[in-house]
TORTI-153087 format. One record per atom (N, C-alpha, C): x, y, z. Coordinates in steps of 0.001 Angstrom, whole numbers, plus 500000, padded with zeros to 6 digits. Each point is the difference from the previous one (the first is absolute). Layout:
residues N
XYZ ...
***
This chain:
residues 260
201913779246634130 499833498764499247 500627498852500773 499064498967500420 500727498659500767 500452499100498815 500835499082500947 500282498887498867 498420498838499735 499111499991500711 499016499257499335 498596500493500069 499745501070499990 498786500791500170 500630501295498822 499599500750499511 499718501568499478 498581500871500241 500944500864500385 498399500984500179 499842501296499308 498863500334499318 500501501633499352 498579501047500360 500394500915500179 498854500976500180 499509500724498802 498791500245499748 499058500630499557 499191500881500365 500081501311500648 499580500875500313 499558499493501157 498098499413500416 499873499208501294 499788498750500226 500724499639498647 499938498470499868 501308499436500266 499949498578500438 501353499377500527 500207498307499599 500237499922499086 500647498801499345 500812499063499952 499608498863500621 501042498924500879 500092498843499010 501167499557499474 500221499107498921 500787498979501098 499627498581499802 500609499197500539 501073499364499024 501164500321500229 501191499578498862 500619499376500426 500001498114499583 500460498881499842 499364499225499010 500007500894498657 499200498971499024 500843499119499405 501351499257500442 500695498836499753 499283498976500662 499253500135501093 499393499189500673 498620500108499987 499462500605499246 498618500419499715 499471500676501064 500918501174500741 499897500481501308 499441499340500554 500481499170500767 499859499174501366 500512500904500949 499608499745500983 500638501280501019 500872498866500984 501420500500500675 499857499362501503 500342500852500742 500632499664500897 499996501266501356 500492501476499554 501275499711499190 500549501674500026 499052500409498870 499274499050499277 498845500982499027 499144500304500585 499879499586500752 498371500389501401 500253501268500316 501327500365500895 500777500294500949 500081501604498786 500612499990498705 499234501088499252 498980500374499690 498638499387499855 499136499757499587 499201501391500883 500207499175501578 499659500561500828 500329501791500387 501301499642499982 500877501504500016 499178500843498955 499513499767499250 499901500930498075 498543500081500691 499390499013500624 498450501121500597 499665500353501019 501257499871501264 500084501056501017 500077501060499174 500453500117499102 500545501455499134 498859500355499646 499293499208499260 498431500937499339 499351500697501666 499853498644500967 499220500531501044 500577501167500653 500909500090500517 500256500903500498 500080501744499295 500360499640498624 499680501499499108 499032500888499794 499304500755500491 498720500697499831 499121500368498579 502128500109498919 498923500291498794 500378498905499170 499737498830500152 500042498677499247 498309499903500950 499084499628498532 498732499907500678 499567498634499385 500600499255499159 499665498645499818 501066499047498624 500094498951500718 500984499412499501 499672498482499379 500995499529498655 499639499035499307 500800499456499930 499841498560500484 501406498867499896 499392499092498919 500762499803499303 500586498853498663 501365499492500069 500054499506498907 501387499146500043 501220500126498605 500685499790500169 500921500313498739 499789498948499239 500388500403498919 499712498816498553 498742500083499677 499609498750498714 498653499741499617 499541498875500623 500728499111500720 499381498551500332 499283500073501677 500470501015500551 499731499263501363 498946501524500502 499690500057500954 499301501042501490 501204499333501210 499622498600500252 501088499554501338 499618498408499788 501203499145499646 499384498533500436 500269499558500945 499902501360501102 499758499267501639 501407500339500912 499884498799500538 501172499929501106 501165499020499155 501403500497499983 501112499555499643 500394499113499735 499073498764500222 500355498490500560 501564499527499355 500954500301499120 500839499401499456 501201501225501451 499627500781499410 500851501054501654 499942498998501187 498925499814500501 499389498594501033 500923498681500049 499894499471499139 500344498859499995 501422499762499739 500663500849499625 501329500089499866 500478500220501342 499807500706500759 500180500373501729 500087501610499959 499300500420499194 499970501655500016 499812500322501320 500348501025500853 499680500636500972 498655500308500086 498845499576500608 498934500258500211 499413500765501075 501071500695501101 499490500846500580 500282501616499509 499420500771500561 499622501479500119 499380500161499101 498476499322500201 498829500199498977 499283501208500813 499938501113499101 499339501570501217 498871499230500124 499799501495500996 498488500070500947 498872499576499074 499990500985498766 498893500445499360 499897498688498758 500463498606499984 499614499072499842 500938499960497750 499831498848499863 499700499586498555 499778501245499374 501125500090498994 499897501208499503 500043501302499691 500065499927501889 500091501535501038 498555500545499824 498980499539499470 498314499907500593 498769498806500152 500750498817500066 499102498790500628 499570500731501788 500760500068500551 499500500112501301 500100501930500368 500152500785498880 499751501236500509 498439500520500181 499541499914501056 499018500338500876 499841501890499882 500770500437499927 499425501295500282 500233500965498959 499907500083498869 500400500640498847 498667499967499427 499782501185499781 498723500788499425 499510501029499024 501303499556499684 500606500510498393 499230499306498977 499374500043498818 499968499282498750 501073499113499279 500188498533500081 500806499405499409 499233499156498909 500696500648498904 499567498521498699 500805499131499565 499801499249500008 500449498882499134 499937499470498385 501292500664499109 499722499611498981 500735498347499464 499391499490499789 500210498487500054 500358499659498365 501318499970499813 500431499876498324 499897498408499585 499839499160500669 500803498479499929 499645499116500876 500639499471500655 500053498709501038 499707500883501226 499105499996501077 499996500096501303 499306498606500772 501138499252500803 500017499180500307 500055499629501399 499551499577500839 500132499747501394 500008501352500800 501307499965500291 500466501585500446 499653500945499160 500663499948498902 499278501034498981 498678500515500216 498744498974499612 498549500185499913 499670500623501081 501008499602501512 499292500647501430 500183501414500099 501414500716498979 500301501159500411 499208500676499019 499273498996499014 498778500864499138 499023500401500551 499647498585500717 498888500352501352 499903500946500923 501201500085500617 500274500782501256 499664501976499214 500312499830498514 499750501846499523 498151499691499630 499650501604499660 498851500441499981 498984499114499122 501068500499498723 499120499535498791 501141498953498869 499604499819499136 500821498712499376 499777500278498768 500700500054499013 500059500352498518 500665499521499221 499346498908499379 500606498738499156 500408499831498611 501094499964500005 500546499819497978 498931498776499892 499637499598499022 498986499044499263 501045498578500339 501122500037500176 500633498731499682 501072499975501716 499356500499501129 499721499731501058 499916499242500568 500323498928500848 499528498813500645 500419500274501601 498940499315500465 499936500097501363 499894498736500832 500568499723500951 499900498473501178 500451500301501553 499815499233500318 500460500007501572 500094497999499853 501396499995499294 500302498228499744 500892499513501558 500309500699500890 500640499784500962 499669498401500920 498677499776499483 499568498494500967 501030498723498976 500213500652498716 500808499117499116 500973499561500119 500809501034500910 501279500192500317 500311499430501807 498684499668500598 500083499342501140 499926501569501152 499742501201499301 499769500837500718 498658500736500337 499589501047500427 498559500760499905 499919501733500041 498900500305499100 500549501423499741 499510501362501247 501311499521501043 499593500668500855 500364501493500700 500617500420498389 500493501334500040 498457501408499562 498799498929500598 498897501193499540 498665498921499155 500961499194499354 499422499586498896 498143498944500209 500295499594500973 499174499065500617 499053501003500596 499948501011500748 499444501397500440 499136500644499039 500962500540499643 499452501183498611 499139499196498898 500534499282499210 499410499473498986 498087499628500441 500223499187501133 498086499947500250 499396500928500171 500543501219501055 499426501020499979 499432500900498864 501018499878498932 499459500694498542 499543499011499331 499914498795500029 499503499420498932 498419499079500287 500087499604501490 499147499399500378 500711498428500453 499488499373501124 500541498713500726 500032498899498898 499196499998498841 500175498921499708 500382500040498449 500507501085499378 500514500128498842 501421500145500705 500549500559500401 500982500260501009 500855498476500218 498964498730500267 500813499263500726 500440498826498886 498930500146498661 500212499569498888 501206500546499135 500602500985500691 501517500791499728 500984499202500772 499846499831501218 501005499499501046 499782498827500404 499204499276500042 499883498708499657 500920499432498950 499797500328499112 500504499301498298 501411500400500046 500049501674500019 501303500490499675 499978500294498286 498793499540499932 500223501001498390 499826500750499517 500260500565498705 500666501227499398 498467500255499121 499567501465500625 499274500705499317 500628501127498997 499588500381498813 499722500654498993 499986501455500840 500118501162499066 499970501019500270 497995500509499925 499840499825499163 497976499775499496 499625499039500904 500205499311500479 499469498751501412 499887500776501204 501112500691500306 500312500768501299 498855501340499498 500214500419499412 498693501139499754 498961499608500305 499641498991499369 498593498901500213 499840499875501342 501084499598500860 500068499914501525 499740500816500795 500462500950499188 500035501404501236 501226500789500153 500885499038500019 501437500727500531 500561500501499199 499744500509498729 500817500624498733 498672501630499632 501130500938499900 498684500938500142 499922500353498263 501028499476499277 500341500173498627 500839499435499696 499613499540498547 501032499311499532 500122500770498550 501600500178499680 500368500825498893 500740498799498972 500287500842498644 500967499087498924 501253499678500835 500908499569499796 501228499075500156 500732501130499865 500815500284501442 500620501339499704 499503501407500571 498637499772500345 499864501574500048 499220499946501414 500678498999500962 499299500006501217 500470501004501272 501146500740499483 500630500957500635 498772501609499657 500264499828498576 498902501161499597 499120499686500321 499190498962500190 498555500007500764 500108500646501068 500826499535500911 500102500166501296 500444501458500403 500754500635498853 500251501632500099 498330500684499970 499077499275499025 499096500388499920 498771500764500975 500513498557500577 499152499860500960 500589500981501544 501335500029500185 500523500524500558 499354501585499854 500002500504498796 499656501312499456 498551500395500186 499361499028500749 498636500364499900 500021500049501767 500459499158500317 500258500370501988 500403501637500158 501206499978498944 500477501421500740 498768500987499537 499478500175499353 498578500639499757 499423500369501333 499940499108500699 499454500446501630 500863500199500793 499593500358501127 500789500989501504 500230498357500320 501546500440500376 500990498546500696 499631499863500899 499529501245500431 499602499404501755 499017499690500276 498629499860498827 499083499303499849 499848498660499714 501332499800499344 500377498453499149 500280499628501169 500851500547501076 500644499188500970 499188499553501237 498791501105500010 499001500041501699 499156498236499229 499288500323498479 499528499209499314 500578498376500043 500802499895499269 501631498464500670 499721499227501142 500298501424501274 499778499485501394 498774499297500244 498905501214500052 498579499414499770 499189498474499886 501022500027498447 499774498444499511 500839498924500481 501246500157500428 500802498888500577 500270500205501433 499541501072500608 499611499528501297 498504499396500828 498937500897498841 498612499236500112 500004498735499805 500799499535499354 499659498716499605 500652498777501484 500803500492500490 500535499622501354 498826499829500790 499192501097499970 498634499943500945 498896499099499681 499339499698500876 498788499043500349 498742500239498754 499922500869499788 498773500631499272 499905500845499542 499270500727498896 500162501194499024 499516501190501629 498600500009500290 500117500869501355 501121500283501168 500807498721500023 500785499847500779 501494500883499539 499974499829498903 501041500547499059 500075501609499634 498360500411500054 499765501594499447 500353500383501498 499699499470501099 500157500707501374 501360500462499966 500573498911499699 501408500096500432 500693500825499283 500059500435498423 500250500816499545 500524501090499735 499122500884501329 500523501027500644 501171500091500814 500630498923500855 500921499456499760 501576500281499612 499632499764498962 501604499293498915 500214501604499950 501743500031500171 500592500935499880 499779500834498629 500026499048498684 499594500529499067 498812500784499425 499247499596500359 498487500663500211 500355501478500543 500904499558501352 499740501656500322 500572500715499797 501110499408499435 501131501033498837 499278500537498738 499169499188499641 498857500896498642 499596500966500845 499073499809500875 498875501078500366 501218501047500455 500786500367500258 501224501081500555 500791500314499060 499564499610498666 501039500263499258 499517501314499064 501190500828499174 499674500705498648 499313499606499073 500229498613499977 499273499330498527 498321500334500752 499528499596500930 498437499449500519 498937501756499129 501592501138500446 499120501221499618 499721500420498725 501386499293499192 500410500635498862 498667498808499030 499945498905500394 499095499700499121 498343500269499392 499572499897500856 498476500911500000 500222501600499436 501118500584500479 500488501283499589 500266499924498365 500637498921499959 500416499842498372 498832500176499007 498815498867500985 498564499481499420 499274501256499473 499796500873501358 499017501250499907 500526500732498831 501602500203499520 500378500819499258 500670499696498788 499358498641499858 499971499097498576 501383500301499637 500686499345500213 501548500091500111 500613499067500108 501395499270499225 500228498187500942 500866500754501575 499437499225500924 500845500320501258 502118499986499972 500318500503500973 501382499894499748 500095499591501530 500106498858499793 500254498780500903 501018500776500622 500410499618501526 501538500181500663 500169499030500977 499313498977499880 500608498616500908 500104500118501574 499239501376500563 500120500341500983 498901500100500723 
***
């Protein structure tokens, strides 16, 4: 247990609470600096097969970056590698991450919503990237990610303005894959969690790569070539799971996954 992150396990699930809800978890460096640490931990574990960050309390997900930490003369260096959050800039994690979004995700916040898989919204949710307000720009992902899922020009009607979408708006958009009652955006997100582990991890994971490294590439042809490729891919085809599933199929049975 850190002082501003908690994490708890669930059989192969891994649960990252961002805890500073005096500040409506705002993160700054040493919350990063845990943030990060708590999902080297999922990544590196074999049987943690997918993990869900939320936030403590009822009001917030993250309203961003610290700015009152900031402006006071907080120490602003030893922001880790793996960026805002400890997954704005993690690049190689191919794990399932959700995002259950209880409250406010804001600037920073909204990017480290961005930066996970899927997004699962309490009804009373709000979302921005207000950073041009503040004389800054959301360049922890936010400016990136957001067009890519939403499209260039709904996207820029976000970051342009800096204003605050609805939890039902962002669905409408794209970037919300559900939105639940007030409260139960953690249980959505277990939900949903519970339906991943249903399939071979190392299918979820060759699958992940697939999509966020194809998308790096030039073209859908350009992308299936390459494919073959990604380490993950060929960790499915070599793995227990690739046999055990069709095996499961033929003998009408649920498979017994081994992440291997």
């Amino acid at each position: 247990m850190g002082e501003f992150c908690l994490t708890e396990r669930d059989g192969h699930l891994f649960i990252v609470t961002i805890n500073r809800p005096d500040v409506m978890n705002a993160c700054h460096p040493p919350a990063n600096k845990e943030l990060a640490e708590a999902f080297d931990e999922f990544a590196a574990d074999p049987d943690l097969w997918v993990a869900i960050v939320t936030g403590a309390g009822d009001r917030a997900f993250s309203a961003g970056n610290d700015l009152k930490y900031q402006a006071s003369g907080g120490d602003m260096s030893g922001q880790p590698k793996a960026g805002f959050g400890g997954l704005a800039s993690r690049n190689d994690l191919y794990k399932p991450v959700i995002a259950a979004v209880n409250g406010v995700a804001m600037g920073g916040g909204f990017e480290i919503a961005l930066a996970c898989d899927l997004i699962i919204a309490a009804e009373n949710a709000v979302f921005a990237l207000p950073e041009p307000r503040v004389g800054l720009a959301a360049l922890a992902g936010g400016v990136h990610r957001l067009p890519r899922q939403i499209g260039t020009k709904q996207a820029m009607g976000m970051i342009l303005t800096g204003r605050r979408v609805s939890a039902a708006e962002g669905k409408e958009l794209g970037f919300v894959n559900e939105v639940t009652p007030a409260g139960e955006s953690l249980a959505g997100a277990r939900r949903w969690a519970a339906q991943i582990l249903e399939c071979s991890p190392m299918s979820i994971r060759a699958s992940k790569q697939a999509v966020m490294d194809g998308m790096e590439i030039g073209g859908a042809l350009a992308a299936m070539k390459a494919q073959g490729g990604f380490d993950q891919v060929r960790a499915m085809s070599r793995s227990e799971d690739y046999i055990e599933g069709p095996k499961a199929f033929a003998e009408k049975r649920p498979p017994n996954w081994k992440g291997r």
